[in-house]
Structure formats: C-alpha cells, structure tokens
MDAnalysis code that builds the backbone (N, CA, C; Angstrom):
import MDAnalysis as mda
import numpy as np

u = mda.Universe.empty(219, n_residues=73, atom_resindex=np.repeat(np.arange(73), 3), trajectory=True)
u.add_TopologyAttr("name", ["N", "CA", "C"] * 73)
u.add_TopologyAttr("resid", np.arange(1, 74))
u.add_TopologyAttr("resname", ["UNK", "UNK", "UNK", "UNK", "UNK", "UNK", "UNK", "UNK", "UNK", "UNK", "UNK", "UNK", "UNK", "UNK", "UNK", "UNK", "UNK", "UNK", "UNK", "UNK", "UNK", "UNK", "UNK", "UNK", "UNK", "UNK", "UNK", "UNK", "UNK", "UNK", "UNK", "UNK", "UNK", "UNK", "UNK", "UNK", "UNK", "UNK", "UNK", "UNK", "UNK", "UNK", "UNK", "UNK", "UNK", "UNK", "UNK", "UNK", "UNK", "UNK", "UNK", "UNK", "UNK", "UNK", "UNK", "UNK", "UNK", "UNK", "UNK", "UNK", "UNK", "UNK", "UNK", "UNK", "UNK", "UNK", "UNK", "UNK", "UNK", "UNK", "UNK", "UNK", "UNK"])
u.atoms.positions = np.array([
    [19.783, -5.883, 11.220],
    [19.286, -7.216, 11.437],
    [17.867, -7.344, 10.870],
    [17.488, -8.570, 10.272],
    [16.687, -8.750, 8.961],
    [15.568, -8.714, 10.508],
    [14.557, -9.047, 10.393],
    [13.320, -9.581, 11.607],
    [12.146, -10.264, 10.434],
    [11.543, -11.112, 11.888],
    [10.419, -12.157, 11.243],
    [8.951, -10.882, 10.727],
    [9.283, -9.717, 11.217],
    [8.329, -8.633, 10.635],
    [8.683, -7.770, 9.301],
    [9.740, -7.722, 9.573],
    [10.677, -7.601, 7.707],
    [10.339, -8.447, 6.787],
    [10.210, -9.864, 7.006],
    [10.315, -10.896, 6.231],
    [8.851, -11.193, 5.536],
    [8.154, -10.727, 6.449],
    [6.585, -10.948, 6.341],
    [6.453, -9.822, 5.373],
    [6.518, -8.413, 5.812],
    [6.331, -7.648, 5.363],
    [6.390, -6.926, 4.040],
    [7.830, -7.829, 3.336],
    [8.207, -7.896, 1.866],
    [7.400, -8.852, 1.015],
    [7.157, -9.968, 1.848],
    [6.338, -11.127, 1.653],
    [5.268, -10.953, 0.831],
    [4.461, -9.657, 1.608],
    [3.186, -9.575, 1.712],
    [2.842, -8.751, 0.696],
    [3.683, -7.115, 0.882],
    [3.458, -6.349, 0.479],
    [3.146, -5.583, -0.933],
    [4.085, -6.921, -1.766],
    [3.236, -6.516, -3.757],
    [2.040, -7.244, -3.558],
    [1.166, -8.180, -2.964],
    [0.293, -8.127, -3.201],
    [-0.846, -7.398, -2.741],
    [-0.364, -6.451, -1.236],
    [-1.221, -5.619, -1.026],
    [-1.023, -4.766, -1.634],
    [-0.202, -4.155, -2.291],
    [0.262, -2.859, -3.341],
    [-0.769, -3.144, -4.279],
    [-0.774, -4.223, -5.180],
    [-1.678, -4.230, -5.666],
    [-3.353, -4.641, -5.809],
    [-3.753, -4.878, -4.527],
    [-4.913, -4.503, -4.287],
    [-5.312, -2.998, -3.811],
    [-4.135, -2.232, -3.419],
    [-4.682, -1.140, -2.789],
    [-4.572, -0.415, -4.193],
    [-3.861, -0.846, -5.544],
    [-4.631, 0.032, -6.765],
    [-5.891, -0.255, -7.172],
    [-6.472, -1.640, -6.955],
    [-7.430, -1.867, -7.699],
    [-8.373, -1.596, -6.142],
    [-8.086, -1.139, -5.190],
    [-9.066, -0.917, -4.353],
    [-9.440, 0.536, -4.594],
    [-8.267, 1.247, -5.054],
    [-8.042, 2.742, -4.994],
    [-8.997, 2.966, -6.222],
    [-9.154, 2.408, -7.606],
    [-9.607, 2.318, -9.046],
    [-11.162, 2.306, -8.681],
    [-11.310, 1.338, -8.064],
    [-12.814, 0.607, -7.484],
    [-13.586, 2.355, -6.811],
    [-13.237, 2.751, -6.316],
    [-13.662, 3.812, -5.739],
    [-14.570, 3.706, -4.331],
    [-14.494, 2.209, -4.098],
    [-15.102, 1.894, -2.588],
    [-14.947, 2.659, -1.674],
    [-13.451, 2.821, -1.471],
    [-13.510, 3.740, -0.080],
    [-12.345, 5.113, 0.051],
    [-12.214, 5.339, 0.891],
    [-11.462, 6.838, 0.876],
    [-10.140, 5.853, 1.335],
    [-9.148, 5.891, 0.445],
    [-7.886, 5.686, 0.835],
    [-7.200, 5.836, 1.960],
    [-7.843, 6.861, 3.165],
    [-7.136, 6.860, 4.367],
    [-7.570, 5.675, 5.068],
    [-8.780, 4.822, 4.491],
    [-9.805, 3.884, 5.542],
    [-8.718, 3.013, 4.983],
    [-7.981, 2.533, 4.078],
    [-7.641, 1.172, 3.147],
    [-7.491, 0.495, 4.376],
    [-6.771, 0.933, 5.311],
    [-5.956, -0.159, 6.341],
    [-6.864, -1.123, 7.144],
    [-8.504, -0.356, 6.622],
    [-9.644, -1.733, 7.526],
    [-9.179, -2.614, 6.739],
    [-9.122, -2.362, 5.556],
    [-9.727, -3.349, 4.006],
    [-8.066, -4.623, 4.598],
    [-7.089, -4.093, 4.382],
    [-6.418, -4.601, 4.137],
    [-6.303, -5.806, 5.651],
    [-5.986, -5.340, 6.731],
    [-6.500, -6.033, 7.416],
    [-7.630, -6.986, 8.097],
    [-8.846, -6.421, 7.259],
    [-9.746, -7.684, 7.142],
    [-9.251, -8.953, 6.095],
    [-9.061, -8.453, 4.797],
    [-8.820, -9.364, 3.487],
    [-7.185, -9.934, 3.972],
    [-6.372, -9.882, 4.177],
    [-5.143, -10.179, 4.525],
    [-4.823, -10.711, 5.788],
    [-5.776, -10.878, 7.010],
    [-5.572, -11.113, 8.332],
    [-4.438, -10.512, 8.945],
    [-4.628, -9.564, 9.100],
    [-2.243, -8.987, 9.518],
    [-3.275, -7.805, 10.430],
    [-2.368, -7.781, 11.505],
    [-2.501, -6.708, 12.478],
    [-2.919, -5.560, 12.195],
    [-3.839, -4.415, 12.980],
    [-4.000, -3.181, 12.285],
    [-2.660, -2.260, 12.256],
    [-1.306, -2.700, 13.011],
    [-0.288, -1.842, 13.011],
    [0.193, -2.179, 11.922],
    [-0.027, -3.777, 11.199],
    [1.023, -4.107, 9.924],
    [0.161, -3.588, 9.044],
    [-1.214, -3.227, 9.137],
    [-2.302, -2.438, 8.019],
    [-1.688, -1.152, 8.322],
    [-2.085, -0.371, 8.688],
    [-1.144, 0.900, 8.385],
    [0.059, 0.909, 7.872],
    [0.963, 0.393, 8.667],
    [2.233, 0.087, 7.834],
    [2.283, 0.164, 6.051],
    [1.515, -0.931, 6.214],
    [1.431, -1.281, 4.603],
    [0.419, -0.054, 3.619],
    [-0.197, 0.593, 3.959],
    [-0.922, 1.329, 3.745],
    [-0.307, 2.586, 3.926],
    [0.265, 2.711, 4.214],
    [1.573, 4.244, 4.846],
    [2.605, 3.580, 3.434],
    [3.229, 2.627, 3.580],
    [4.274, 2.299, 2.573],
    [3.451, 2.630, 1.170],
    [2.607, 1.637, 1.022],
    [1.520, 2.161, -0.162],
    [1.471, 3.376, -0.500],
    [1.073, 4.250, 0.373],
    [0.887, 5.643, -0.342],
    [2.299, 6.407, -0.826],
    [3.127, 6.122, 0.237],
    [4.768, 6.676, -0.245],
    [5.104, 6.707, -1.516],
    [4.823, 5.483, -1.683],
    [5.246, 4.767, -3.401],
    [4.444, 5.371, -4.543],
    [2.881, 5.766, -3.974],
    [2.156, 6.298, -5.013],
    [2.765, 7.750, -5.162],
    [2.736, 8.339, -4.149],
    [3.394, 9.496, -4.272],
    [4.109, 9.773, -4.887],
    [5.592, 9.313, -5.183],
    [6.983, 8.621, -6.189],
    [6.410, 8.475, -7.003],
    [5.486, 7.218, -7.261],
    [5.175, 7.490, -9.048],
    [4.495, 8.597, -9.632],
    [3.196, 9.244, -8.794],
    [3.188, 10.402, -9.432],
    [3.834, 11.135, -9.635],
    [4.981, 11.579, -8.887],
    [6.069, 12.559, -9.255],
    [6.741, 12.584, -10.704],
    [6.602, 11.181, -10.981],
    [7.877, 10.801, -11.944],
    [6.819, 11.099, -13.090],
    [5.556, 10.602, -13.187],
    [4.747, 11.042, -14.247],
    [4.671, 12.085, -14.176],
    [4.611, 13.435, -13.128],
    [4.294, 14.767, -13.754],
    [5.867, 15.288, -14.111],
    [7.175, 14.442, -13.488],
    [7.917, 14.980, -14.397],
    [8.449, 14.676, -16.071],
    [7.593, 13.198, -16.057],
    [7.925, 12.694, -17.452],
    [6.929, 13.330, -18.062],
    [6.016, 14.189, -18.184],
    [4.957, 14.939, -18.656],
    [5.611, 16.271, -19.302],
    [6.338, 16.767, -18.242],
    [7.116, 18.243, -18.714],
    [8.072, 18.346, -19.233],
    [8.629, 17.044, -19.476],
    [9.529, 16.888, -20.798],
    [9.281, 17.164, -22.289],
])
C-alpha cells in the first residue's frame, strides 16, 4: 500500500539528490551533517531528513561501484 509518506517522498527526493551533490561538491559540510541542511532548506521532518539522506548515500554508493567497475574494464 502506496502512503501519503511514499508519495511525498518520491516527490521530493531528485531534488534533494541533487542538492546533496552539489552540497557534497561545495565542500560545506561533512556529509553525515547533510540531514540539518536538508531539513532546514526543504522544511520536511528530521526523520524524512535522514531518510532522504540515508537513501542519498545508498545510491552514491551504487554509482561508485559501477564506476570502479566500469574502470577495470
């Protein structure tokens, strides 16, 4: 069952994806803090800031993978 926190959450989340690269680029802050950032600039709960900030890093993780394996090709 879909929920009004699912819905938000897809909603939301490419555009915090991509602030948390250009926050990550910027070198402002230590990536474990992002979830102030995102929840100040975005107004969303500090549980939906982590969230999104936990999902965020997952994904970075995945793409680095895929670049160090498209590297050793």
């Amino acid at each position: 069952m879909i929920t009004e926190k699912d819905i938000m959450f897809d909603e939301i989340s490419e555009e915090v994806f991509e602030y948390l690269d250009e926050l990550r680029e910027s070198g402002v802050t230590n990536m474990y803090q992002a979830h102030v950032y995102i929840k100040e600039d975005f107004d969303v709960s500090k549980k939906l800031a982590i969230e999104l900030q936990t999902a965020w890093m997952e994904s970075f993780q995945i793409k680095d993978q895929l670049y160090r394996y498209e590297d050793k090709r």
